[in-house]
C-alpha angles and dihedrals in degrees: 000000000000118000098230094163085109089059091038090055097055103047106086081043093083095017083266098300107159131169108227125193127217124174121241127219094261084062090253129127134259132195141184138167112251135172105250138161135169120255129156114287105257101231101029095028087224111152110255142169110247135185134184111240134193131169133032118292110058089039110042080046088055094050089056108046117000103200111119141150129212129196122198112193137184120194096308097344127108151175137168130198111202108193148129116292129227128193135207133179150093090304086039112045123180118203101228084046103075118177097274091049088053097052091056095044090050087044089048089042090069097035090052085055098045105266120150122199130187098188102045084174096055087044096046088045083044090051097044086044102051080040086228127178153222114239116182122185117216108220105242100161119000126187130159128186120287091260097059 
């Protein structure tokens, strides 16, 4: 199992703010600043890094090709997780995720990045009706800076 306590670590540092890479179909890179956090995978119970997604870029590249890459930082400190990328959500359904499962991952998915909320209905109806998902990302290789 992948050590992801250096991620973890860094995460309430920048209230989870974390700059994940997907590659395009031209084969260039594309990068954009998410709210993730790590929390245990919620069939396999692997530790993973997750993030909640909405829109088009991040997640049509994904489909695609589900190689990414994610840094956390902290001040000086850094550390990136390149893996495989899964998503799950209402475009994206997984047999053994039904609804319900997905409104507590994307709930623990924000929770596991910092996030706080005072109105859990209004932010599970937010999430069904902007039809966002989960996207966890599987360590495959993680290395941080020599100060981390």
């Amino acid at each position: 199992m992948a050590d992801l306590s250096k991620f973890s670590d860094l995460v309430p540092l920048d209230n989870g703010l974390c700059v994940i890479s997907t590659i395009r179909p031209d084969g260039s890179v594309q990068s954009s600043v998410v709210n993730a956090g790590v929390l245990p995978h919620p069939v396999t119970g692997e530790a993973v890094v997750g993030l909640v997604a909405a829109g088009r870029t991040k997640l049509r590249n994904l489909r695609r090709d589900p190689r990414s890459t994610i840094v956390a930082r902290g001040g000086w400190r850094w550390t990136a997780v390149e893996g495989a990328a899964e998503i799950i959500g209402p475009d994206d359904p997984r047999p053994d995720v039904d609804a319900e499962r997905l409104r507590v991952l994307l709930r623990d998915i924000f929770k596991a990045a910092g996030g706080r909320h005072d109105d859990w209905d209004t932010y599970d109806r937010t999430m069904a009706d902007e039809r966002r998902a989960a996207v966890l990302i599987s360590p495959q290789r993680i290395y941080s800076n020599p100060t981390s």
